[in-house]
Residue frames as qw, qx, qy, qz and C-alpha x, y, z in Angstrom:
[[0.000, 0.887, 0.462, 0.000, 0.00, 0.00, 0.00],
 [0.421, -0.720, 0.048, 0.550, 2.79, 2.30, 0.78],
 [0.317, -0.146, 0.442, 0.827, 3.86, 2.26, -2.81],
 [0.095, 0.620, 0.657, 0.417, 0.74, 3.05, -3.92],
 [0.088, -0.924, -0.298, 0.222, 0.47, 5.97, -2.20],
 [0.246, -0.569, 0.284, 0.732, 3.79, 7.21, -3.19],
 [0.429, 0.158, 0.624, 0.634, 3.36, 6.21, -6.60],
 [0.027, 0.685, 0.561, 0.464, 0.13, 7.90, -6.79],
 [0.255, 0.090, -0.409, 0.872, 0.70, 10.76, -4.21],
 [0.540, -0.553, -0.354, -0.527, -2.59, 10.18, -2.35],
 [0.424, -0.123, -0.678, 0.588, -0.64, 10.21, 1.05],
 [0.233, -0.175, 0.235, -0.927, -3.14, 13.05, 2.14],
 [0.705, -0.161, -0.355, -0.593, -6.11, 11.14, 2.11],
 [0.727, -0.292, 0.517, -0.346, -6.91, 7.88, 4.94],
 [0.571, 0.234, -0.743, -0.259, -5.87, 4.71, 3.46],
 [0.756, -0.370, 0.345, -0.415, -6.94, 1.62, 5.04],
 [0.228, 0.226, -0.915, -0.244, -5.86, -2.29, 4.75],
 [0.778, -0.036, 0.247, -0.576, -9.02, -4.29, 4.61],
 [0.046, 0.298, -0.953, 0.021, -7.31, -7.97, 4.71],
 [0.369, 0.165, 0.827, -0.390, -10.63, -9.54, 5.46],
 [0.151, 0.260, 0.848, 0.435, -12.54, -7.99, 3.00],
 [0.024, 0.619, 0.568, -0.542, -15.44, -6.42, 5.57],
 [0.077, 0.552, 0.090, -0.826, -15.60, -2.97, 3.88],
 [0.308, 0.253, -0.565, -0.722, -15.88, -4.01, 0.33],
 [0.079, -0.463, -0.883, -0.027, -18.75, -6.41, 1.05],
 [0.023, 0.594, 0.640, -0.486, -20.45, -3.57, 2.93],
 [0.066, 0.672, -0.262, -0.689, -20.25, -1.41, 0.27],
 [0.846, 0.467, 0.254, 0.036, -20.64, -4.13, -2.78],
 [0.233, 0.604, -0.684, -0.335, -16.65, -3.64, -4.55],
 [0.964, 0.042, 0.263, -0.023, -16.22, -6.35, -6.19],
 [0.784, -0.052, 0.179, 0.592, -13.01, -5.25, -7.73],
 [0.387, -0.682, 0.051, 0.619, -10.72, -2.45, -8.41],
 [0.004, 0.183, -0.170, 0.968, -10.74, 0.81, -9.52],
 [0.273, -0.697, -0.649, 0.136, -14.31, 1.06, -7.17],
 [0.027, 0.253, -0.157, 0.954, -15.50, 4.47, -5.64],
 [0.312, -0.549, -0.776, 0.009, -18.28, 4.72, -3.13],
 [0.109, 0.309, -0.166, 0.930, -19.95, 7.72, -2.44],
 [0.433, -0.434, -0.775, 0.153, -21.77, 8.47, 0.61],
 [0.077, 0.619, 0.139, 0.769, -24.18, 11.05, 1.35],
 [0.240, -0.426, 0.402, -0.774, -25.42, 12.77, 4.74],
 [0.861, -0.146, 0.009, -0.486, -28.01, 10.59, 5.28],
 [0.591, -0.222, 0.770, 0.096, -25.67, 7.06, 5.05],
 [0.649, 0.718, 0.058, -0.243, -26.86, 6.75, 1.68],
 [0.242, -0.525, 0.660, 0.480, -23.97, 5.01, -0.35],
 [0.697, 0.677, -0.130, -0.198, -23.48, 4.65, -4.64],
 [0.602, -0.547, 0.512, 0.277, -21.06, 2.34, -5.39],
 [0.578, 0.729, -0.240, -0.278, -19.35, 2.79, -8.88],
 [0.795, -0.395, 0.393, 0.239, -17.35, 0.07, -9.74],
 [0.667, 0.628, 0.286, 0.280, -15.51, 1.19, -12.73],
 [0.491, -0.164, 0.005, 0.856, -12.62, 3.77, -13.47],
 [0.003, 0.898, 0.363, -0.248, -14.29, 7.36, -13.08],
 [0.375, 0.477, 0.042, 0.794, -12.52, 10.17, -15.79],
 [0.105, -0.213, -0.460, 0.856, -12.39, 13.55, -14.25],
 [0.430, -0.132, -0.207, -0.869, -15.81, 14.77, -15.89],
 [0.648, -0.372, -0.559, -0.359, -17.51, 11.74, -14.60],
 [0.518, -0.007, -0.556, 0.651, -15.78, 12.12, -11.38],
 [0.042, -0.040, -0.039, 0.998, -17.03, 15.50, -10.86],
 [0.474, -0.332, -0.359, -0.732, -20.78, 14.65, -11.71],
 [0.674, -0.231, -0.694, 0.104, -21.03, 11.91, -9.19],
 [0.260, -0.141, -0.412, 0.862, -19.41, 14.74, -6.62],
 [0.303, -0.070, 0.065, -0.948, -22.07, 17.40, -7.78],
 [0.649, -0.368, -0.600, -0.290, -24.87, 14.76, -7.67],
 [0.505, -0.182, -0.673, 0.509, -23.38, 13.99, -3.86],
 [0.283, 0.085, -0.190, 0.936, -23.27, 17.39, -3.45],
 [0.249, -0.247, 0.031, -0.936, -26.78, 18.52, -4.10],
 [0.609, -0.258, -0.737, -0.141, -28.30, 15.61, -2.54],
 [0.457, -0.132, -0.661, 0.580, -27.51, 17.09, 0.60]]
C-alpha cells in the first residue's frame, strides 16, 4: 500500500488495509478501480468502474446537491 500511495501521491487522504474484506462487502466492490460515495443521510453509490475527471465531478455534484 505504501507504494501506492507514493506512486500515486494520495498520502493526504486515509488509506486503510481491509485484509478480510469487511468494507468491500459492505459497500458491494467487487473489484478495483471502485468508488463509493456516501451522502449525509448514510446513503452510499457504489461505482465500480474507473471514473474520468468529468464523470468524477458529476457523481461529486450529484453527492453534493443531494444534501
Amino acid at each position: 500500500m505504501e507504494n501506492f500511495v507514493d506512486t500515486y501521491g494520495v498520502g493526504a487522504f486515509d488509506h486503510l488495509a481491509d485484509d478480510e474484506g469487511t468494507v468491500w462487502a459492505q459497500f458491494a466492490v467487487t473489484s478495483q478501480p471502485a468508488f463509493v460515495f456516501i451522502n449525509d443521510d448514510g446513503a452510499a453509490k457504489t461505482v465500480v468502474a474507473r471514473l474520468g475527471e468529468e464523470r468524477l465531478a458529476e457523481e461529486i455534484d450529484a453527492l453534493l446537491q443531494s444534501t
